[in-house]
N, C-alpha and C positions, 0 to 999 in steps of 0.2 A: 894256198886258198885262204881266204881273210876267216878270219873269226863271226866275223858278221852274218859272212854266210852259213857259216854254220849252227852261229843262234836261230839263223831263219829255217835253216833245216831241220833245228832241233822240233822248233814248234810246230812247224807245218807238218811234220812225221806223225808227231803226237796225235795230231786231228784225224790222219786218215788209217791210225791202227784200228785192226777190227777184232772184234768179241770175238770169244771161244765160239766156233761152231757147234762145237756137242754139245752145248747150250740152246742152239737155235729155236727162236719158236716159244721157248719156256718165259713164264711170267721171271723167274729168276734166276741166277746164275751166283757163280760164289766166288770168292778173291782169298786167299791166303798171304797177308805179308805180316813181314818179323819188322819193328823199328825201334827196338828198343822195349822199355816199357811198355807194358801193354793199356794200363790206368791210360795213358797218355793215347796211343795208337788208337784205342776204343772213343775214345773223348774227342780225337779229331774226325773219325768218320763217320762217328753218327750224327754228324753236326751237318752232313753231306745231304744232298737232295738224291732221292731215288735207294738211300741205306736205313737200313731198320733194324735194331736190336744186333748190333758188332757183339761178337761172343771170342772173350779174351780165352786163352789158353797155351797150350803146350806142343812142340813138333821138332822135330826131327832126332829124336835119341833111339835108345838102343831097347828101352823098357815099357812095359806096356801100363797105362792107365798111374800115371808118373803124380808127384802131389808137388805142392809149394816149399813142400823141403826135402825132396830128391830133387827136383827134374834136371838141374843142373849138373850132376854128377851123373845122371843117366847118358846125357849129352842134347837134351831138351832148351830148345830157345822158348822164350815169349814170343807169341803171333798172335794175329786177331783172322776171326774165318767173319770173312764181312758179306752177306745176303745182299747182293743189289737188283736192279730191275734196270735192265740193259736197254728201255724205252727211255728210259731217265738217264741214265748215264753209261758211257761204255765202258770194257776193262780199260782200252787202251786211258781215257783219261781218270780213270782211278790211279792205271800208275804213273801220269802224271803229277796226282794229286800226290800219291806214296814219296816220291822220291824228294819232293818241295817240304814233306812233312820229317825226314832224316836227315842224317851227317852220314851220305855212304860214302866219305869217306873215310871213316872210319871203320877199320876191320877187327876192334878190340873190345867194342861195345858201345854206346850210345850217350854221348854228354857225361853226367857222371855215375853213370852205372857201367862199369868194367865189366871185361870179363863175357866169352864167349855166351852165354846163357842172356845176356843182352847186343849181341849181333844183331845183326841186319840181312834180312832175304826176301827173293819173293819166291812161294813155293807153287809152281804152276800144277792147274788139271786137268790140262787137254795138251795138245802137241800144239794145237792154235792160240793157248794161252801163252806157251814158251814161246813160239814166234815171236808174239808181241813184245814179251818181255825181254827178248835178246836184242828185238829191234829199237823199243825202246831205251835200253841202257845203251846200245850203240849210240844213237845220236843223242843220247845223254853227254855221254864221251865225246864225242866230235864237236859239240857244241862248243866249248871253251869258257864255259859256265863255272866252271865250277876250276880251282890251283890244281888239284888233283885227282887223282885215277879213281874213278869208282871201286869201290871193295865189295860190294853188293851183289852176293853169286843167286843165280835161278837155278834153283832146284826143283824136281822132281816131287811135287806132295805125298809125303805120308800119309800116319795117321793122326790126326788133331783131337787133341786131349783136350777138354773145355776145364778151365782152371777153378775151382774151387769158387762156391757160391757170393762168397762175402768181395772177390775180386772183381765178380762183373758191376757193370756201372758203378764202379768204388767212385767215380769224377761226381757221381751224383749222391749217392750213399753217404760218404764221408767228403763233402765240397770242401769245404774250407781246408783240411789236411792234405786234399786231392791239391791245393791249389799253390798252398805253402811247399810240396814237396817240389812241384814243378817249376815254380820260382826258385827254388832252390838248385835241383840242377842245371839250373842254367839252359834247358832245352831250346827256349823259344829267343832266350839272347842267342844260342847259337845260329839256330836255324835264320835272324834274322840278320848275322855276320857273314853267314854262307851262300843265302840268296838274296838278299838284298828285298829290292822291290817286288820280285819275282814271286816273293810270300801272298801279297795281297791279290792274285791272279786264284788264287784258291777260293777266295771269298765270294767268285761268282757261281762257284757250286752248292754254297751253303743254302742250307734251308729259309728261307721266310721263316724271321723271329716269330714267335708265336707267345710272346712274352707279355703280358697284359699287367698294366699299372694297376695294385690293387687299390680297391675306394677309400676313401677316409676315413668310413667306419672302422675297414680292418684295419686297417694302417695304426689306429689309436689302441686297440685290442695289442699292436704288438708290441710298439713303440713305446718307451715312456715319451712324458707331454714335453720335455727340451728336446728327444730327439725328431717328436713331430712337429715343433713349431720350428725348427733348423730345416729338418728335409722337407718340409711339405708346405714352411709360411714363408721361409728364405730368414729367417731369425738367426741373432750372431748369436753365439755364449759368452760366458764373460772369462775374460783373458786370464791366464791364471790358475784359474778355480774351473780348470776341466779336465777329461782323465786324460789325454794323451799330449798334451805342450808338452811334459818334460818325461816323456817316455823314451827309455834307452836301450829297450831289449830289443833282439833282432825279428824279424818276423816282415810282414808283409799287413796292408792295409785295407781294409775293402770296404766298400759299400754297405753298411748296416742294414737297410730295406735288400737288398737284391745279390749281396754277397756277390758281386762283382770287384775282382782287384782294379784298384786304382793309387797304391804307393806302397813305396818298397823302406825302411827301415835305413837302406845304404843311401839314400837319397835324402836322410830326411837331417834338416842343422838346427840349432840353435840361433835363433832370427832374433831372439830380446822383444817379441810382441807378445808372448804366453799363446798363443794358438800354438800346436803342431803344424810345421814349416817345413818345405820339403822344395826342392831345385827342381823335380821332373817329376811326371808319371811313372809307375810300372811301367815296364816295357809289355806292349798290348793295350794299353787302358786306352778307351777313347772316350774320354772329357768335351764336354761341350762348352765353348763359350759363348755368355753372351752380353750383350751389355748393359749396363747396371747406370741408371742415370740417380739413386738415391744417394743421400747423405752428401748433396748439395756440391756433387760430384761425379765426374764419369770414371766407374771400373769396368774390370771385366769380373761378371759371375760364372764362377766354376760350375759345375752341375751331369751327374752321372748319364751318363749315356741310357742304359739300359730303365733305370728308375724314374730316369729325369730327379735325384734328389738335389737338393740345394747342399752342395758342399762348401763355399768357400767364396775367393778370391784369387784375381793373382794380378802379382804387382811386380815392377821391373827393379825393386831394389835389392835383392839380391844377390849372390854370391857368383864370383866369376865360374864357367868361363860368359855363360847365358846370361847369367843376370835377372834369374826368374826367382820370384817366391811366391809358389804355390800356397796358400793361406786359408787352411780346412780346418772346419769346428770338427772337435774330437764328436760329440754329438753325432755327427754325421757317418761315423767309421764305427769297423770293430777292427779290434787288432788279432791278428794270427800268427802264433810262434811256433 
């Protein structure tokens, strides 16, 4: 039997699993999965339409009411207990959503957090949830989607330990640290080696941004005046004489107004212009171009998605194998190590 059909079986499966019935009827219903991280796990599904307040914590060990420095020795994973409203979204495509957001295949812990206490599961609580979820990893499996075998066992729910206060919405709490660690594991370069384009079938779940440009007034309140006349007039700085051209620490790059990443540190060269020069995006960053008919010439202007700020340029002279340089006023970033 081809592969093909069985990608087609995988999907089509996914649509017609149905919610826990001992749910039926209730404005909500609840989801227990392990993915790793839970910073991370929480960060991706409350981003989700029909999910509210993901409440990160603790499951499956031996000990009751476990903290952040036992529960791994108890025999506790990280999970999130996720509240949905099955009018908006059903289990079954939550664990479609689950399984695009892990590596199940691996059974030793998740990117670069080892070590069982970052495995991988979905913990069902009904006999209708375990259906789905055994049917869904079946044609997860049959699909041909993925080099190898899922590792990703369904268990049985416990009792869920909600993790200590300073963990929940840490993505939001501590963003920039939230954002540097996750770049750092490697998570979302995995997940997008693993599934390919399959990643962006998640993005019709999400929420309507609700993210509103603040006005000029705040903007100047926040801003010094180079980095408002850069993000907000399209103003260059001068080459040189600005804090990150010749920056060499590691770290990650982001959006100064809206703390969105948009450059990675391993990306970024020495181009001999005094700008900070960089070959590509973050992996995730979505840059807008557009074109720039000033300075008695056609560019392209770079410009943040989320802020709309005025970051830069980009020119094809560049370094193999692309041939791109990216060409962003420091002004326009903060740097995060």
């Amino acid at each position: 039997m081809s592969k093909l059909f069985f990608i087609i079986l995988f999907i089509f499966g996914l649509s017609c699993l149905t919610s826990p019935a001992t749910f039926a009827g209730k404005d909500h219903e609840k989801a227990i999965f392990a993915g790793g991280c839970f910073w991370c796990m929480e960060s991706d599904f409350e981003k989700i339409s029909g999910i509210k307040d993901v409440i990160s914590g603790y499951i499956g060990g031996t000990t009751k009411n476990p903290s952040y420095q036992n529960y791994g020795r108890a025999g506790h994973i990280e999970a999130v207990l996720i509240p949905f409203e099955p009018s908006v979204i059903s289990y079954a495509e939550l664990l479609e959503i689950f399984w695009i957001k892990i590596d199940p295949t691996d059974k030793n812990g998740q990117f670069c957090d080892r070590g069982h206490e970052y495995s991988t599961a979905v913990f069902y609580l009904s006999t209708e949830q375990e259906r789905s979820a055994e049917e869904s990893k079946s044609l997860l499996e049959k699909s041909g989607i993925l080099k190898e075998s899922v590792k990703t066992p369904i268990i049985m729910a416990g009792e869920f330990y909600p993790a200590e206060d300073y963990h929940q919405n840490y993505y939001i709490k501590s963003k920039l640290k939230y954002l540097y660690y996750r770049f750092r594991c490697g998570r979302d370069q995995r997940l997008k080696e693993l599934w390919g384009e399959k990643i962006n079938e998640v993005k019709a779940f999400n929420k309507t941004s609700n993210i509103q440009k603040l006005d000029l007034e705040e903007l100047k309140k926040i801003l010094t005046p180079l980095q408002f006349e850069v993000t907000q007039n399209d103003a260059t700085e001068p080459p040189f004489r600005n804090k990150y051209w010749n920056n060499k620490r590691e770290g990650i790059y982001v959006d100064v107004v809206s703390g969105e990443p948009l450059f990675s540190s391993t990306d970024k060269y020495k181009s001999g212009t005094g700008w900070p020069s960089f070959t590509r995006p973050i992996e995730g960053a979505s840059l807008i171009q557009k074109e720039d008919n000033g300075w008695f010439s056609v560019r392209t202007e770079l410009r943040s998605k989320k802020a709309d700020s005025h970051l830069g340029h980009l020119f094809n002279d560049g370094p193999k194998p692309d041939g791109l340089r990216y060409c962003i006023n420091s002004a326009a970033l903060r740097f995060v190590s």
